[in-house]
ROTI-682181 format. One record per residue (C-alpha): residue number from 0; x, y, z; residue in one letter. Coordinates in Angstrom, 1 decimal. Example, Ala and Ser with C-alpha at 12.3 -4.5 7.8 and 13.67 -1.06 7.14 Angstrom:
2
<i 0&c1 12.3&c2 -4.5&c3 7.8&aa a> $
<i 1&c1 13.7&c2 -1.1&c3 7.1&aa s> $
//
This chain:
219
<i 0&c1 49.8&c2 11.7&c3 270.0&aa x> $
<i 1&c1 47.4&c2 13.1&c3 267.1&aa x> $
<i 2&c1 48.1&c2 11.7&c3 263.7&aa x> $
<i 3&c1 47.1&c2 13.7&c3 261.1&aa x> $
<i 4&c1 45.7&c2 11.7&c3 257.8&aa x> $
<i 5&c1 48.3&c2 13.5&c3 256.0&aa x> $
<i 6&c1 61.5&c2 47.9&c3 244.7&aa x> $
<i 7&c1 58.5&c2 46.1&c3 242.4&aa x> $
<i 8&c1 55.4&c2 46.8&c3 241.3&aa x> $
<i 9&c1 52.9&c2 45.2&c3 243.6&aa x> $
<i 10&c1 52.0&c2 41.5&c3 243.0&aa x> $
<i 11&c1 48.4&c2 40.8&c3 242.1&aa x> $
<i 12&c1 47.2&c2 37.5&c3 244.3&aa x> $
<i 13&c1 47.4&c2 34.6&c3 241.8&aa x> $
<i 14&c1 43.5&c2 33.8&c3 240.3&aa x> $
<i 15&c1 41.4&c2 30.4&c3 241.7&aa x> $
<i 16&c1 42.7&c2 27.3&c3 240.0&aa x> $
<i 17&c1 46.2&c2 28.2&c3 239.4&aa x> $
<i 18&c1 48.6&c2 31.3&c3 239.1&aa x> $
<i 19&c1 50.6&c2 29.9&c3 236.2&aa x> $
<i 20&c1 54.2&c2 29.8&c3 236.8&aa x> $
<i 21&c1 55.3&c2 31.5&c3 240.4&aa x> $
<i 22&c1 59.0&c2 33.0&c3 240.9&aa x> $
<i 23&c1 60.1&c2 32.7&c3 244.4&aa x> $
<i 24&c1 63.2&c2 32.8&c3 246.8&aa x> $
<i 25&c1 64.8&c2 30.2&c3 248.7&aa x> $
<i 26&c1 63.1&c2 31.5&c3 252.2&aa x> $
<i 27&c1 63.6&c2 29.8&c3 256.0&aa x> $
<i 28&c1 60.5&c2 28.5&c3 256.9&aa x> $
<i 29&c1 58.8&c2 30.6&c3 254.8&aa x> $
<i 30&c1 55.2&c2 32.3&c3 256.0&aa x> $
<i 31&c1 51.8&c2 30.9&c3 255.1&aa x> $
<i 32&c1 51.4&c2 33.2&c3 252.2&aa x> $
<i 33&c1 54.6&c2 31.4&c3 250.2&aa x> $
<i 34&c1 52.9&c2 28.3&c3 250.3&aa x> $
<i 35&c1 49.4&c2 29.8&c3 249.6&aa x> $
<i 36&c1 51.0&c2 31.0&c3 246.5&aa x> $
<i 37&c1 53.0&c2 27.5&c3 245.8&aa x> $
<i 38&c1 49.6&c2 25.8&c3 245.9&aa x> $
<i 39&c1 47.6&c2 27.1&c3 244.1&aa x> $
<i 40&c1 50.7&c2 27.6&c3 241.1&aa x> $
<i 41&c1 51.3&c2 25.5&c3 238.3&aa x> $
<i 42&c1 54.7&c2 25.4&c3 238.2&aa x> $
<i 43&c1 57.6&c2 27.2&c3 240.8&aa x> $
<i 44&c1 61.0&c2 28.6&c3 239.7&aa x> $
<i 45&c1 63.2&c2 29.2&c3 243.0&aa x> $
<i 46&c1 65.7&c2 31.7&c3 242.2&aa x> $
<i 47&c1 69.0&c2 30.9&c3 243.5&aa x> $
<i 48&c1 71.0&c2 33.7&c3 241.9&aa x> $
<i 49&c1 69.6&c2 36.7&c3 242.8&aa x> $
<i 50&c1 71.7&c2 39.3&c3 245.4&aa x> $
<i 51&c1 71.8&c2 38.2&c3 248.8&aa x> $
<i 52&c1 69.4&c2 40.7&c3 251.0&aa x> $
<i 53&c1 70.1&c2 41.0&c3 254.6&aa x> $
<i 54&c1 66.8&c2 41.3&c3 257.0&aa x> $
<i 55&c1 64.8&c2 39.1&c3 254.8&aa x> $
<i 56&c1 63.1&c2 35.8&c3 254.7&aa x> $
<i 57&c1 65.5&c2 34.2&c3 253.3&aa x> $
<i 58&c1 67.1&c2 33.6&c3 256.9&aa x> $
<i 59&c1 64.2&c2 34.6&c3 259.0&aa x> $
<i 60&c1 61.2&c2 33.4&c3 260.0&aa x> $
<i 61&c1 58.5&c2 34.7&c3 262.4&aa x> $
<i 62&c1 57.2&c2 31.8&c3 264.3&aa x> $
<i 63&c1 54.6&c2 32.7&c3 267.5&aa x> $
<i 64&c1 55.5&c2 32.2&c3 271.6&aa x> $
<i 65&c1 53.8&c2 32.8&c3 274.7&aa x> $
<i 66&c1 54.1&c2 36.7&c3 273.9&aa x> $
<i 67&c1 53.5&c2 37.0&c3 270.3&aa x> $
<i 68&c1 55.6&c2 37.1&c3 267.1&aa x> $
<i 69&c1 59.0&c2 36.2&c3 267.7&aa x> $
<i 70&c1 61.6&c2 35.9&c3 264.6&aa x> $
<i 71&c1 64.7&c2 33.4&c3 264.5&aa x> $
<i 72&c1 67.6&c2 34.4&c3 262.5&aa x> $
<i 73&c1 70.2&c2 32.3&c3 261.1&aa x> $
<i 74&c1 73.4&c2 34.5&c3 261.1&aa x> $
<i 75&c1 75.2&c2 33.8&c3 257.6&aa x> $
<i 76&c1 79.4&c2 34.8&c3 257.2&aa x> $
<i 77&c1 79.3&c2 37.9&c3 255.8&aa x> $
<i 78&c1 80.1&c2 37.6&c3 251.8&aa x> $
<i 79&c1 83.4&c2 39.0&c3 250.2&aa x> $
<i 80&c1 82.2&c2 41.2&c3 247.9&aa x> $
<i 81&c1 79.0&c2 43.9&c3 248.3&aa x> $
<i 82&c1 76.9&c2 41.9&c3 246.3&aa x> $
<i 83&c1 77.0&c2 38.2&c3 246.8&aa x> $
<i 84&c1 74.3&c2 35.2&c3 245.3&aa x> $
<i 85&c1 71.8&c2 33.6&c3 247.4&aa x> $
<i 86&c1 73.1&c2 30.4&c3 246.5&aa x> $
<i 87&c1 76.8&c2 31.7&c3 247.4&aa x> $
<i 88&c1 76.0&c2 32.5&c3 250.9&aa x> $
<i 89&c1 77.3&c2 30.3&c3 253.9&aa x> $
<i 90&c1 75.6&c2 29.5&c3 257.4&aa x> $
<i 91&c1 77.6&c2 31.5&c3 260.1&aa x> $
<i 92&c1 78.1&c2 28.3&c3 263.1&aa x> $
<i 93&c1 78.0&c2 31.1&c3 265.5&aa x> $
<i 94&c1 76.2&c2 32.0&c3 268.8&aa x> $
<i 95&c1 74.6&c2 28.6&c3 269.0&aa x> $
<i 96&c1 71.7&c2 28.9&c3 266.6&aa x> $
<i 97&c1 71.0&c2 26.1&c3 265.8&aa x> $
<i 98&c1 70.4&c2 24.9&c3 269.6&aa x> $
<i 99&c1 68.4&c2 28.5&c3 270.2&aa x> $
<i 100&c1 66.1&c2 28.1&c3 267.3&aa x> $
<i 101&c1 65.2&c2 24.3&c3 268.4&aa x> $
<i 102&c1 64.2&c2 25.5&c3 272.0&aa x> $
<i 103&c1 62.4&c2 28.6&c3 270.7&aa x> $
<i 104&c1 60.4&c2 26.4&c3 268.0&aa x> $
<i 105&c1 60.2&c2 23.5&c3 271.2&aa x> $
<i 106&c1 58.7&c2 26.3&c3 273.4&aa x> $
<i 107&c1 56.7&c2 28.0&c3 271.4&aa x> $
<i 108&c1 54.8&c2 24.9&c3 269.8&aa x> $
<i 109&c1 55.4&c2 21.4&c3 272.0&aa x> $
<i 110&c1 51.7&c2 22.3&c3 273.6&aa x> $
<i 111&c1 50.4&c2 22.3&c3 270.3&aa x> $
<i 112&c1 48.0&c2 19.4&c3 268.7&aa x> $
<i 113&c1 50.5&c2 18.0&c3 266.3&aa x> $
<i 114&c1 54.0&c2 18.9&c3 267.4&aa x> $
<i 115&c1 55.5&c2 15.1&c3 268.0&aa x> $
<i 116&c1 53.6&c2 13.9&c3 265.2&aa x> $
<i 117&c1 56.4&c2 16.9&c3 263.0&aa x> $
<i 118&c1 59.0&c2 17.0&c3 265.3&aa x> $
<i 119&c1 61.1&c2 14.0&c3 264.9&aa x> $
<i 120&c1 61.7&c2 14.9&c3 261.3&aa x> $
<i 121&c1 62.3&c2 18.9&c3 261.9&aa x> $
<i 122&c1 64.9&c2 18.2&c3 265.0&aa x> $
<i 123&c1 67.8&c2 17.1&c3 262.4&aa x> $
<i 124&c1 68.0&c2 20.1&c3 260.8&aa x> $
<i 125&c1 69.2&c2 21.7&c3 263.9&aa x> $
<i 126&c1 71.5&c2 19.0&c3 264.7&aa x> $
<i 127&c1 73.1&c2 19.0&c3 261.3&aa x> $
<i 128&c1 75.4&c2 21.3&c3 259.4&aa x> $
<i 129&c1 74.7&c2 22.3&c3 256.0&aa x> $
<i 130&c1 77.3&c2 24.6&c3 254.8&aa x> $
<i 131&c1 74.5&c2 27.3&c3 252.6&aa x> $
<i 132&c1 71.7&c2 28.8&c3 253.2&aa x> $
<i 133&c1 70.0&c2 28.2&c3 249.9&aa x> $
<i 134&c1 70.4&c2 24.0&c3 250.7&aa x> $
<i 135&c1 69.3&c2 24.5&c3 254.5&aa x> $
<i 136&c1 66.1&c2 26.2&c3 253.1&aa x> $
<i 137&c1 65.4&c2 24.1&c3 249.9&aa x> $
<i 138&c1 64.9&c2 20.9&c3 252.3&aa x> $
<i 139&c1 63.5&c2 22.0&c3 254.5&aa x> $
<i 140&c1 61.0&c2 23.3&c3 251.8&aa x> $
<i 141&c1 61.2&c2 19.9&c3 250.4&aa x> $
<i 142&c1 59.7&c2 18.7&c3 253.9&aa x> $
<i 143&c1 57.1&c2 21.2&c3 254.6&aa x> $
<i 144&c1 55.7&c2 20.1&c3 250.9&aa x> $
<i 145&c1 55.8&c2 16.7&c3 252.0&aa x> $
<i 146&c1 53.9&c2 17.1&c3 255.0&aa x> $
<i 147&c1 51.5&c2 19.6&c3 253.0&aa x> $
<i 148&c1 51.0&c2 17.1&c3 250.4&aa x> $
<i 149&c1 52.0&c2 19.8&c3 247.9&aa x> $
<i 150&c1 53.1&c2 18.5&c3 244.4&aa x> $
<i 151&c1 53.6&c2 21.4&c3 242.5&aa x> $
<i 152&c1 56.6&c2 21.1&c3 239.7&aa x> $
<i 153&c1 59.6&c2 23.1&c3 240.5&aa x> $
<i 154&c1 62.9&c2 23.9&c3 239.5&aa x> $
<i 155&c1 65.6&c2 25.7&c3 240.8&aa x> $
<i 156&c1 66.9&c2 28.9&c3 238.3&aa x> $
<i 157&c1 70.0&c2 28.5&c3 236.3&aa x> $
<i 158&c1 70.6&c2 32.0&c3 236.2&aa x> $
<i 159&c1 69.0&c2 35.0&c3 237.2&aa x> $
<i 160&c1 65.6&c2 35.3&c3 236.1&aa x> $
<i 161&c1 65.7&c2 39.0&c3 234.6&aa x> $
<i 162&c1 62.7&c2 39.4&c3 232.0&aa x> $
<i 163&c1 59.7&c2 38.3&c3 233.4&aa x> $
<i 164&c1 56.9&c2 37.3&c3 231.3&aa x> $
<i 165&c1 52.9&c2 38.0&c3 231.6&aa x> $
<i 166&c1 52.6&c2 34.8&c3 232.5&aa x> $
<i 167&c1 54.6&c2 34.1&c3 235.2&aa x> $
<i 168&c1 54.0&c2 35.6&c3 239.0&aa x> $
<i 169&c1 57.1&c2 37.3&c3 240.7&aa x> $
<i 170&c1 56.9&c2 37.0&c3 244.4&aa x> $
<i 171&c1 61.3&c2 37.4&c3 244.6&aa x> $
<i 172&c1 60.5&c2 40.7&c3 246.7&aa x> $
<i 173&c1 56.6&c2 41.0&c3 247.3&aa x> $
<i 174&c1 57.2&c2 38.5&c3 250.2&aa x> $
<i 175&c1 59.1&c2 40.4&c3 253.1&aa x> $
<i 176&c1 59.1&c2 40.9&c3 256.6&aa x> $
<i 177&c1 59.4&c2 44.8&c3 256.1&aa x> $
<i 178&c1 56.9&c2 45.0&c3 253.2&aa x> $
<i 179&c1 52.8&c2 45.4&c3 253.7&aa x> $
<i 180&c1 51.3&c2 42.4&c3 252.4&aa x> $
<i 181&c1 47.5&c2 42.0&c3 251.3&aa x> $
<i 182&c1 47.7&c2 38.6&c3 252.0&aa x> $
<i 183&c1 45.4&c2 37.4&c3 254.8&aa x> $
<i 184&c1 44.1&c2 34.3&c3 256.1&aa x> $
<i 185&c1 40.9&c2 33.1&c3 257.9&aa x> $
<i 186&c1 41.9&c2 32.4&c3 261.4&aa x> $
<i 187&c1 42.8&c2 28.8&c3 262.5&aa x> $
<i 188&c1 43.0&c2 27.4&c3 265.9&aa x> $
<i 189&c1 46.7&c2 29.0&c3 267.4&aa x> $
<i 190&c1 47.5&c2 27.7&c3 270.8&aa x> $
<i 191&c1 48.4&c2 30.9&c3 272.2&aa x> $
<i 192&c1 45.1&c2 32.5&c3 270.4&aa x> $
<i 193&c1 42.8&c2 33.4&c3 273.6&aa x> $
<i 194&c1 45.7&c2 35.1&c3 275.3&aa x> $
<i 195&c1 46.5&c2 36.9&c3 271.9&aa x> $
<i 196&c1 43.9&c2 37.0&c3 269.5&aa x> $
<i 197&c1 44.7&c2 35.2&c3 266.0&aa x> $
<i 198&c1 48.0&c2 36.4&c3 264.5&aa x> $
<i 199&c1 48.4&c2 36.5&c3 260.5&aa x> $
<i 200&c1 50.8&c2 35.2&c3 258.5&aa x> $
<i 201&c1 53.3&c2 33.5&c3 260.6&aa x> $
<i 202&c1 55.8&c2 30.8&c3 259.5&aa x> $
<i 203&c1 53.9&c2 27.3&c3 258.0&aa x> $
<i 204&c1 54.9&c2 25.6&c3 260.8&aa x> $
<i 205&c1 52.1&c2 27.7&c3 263.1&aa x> $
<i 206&c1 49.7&c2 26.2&c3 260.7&aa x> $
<i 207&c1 51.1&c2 22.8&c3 260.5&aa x> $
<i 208&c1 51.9&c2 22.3&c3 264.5&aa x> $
<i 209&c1 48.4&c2 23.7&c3 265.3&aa x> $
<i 210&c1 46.2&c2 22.3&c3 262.3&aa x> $
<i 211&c1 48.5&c2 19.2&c3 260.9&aa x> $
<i 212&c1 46.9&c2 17.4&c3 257.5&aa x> $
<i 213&c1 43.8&c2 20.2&c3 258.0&aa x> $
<i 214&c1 46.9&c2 22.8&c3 257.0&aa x> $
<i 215&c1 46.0&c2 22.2&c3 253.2&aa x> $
<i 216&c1 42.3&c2 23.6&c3 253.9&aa x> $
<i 217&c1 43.7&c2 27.0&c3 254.7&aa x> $
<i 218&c1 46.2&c2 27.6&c3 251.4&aa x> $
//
């Protein structure tokens, strides 16, 4: 085993040494841009109370297999009323997820350089339950940080953030799975890479699993 020493108007990408204060969503495993972003901010405000969107990152991710892209999807119960808070909605416990997403992530990545150095701290996620999807994705954020080494203050919203200030960087709905991005990232080793050239932008866990503590080096 490897042990590593460690709806808007577009978004401009935040200047070198800091963005200033960054306004983000509670995503699942959120891609590489998110934490590009996070690093190089000041200070994060998660928004918890923003309306729900379905087909989003906020309970997708695209991590990469054998055959390219592939995105996991945690089914959520659907909410009450049309319009429902993130932090209101609830993990749905059916159709097994939480056992498919483990093998996908397992298959996809356990040839990688620094899989079992990660994996004994990602596998209880999917053998716990954690009743919303805003907690599921906040630690699981709170790991990735830890294993990027990111520091960056942040606090969760107390309500929703409507005025946004010159200052502050809203990336609530610049970072989507059906949106263009202008993000891009200088290739990194992928394990699957010779078979399918480099893909962009997939969850932080292709970075971490392929490059472990080198991950910081490409935010």
């Amino acid at each position: 085993m490897i042990s590593p020493k460690n709806r808007r108007l577009p978004v401009p990408a935040p200047p070198p040494g800091g963005s200033g204060t960054l306004l983000l969503s509670a995503l699942y495993l959120a891609p590489i841009e998110y934490y590009s972003h996070l690093f190089h901010a000041r200070k994060v405000v998660v928004e918890l109370h923003e309306n729900y969107q379905k087909q989003s990152y906020r309970n997708r991710c695209n991590i990469v297999g054998a055959n390219g892209l592939m995105p996991l999807s945690i089914p959520v119960e659907k909410p009450s009323a049309a319009e429902c808070r993130m932090k209101d909605i609830r993990i749905a416990d059916h159709g097994n997820w939480r056992h498919l997403h483990w093998n996908a992530i397992v298959s996809a990545y356990n040839s990688t350089p620094f899989f079992e150095y990660y994996a004994d701290e990602l596998h209880p996620f999917y053998e716990k339950r954690i009743e919303f999807l805003a907690d599921f994705n906040l630690q699981l954020h709170q790991l990735i940080c830890k294993w990027l080494r990111i520091d960056t203050p942040f606090e969760l919203s107390s309500e929703y953030v409507a005025e946004v200030t010159a200052d502050v960087n809203d990336y609530r709905e610049a970072i989507h799975p059906k949106r263009p991005s202008r993000f891009t990232i200088r290739p990194y080793y992928q394990v699957f890479g010779r078979k399918l050239g480099f893909i962009q932008n997939a969850s932080i866990i292709d970075l971490l699993f392929n490059m472990g503590n080198e991950a910081r080096l490409w935010l």
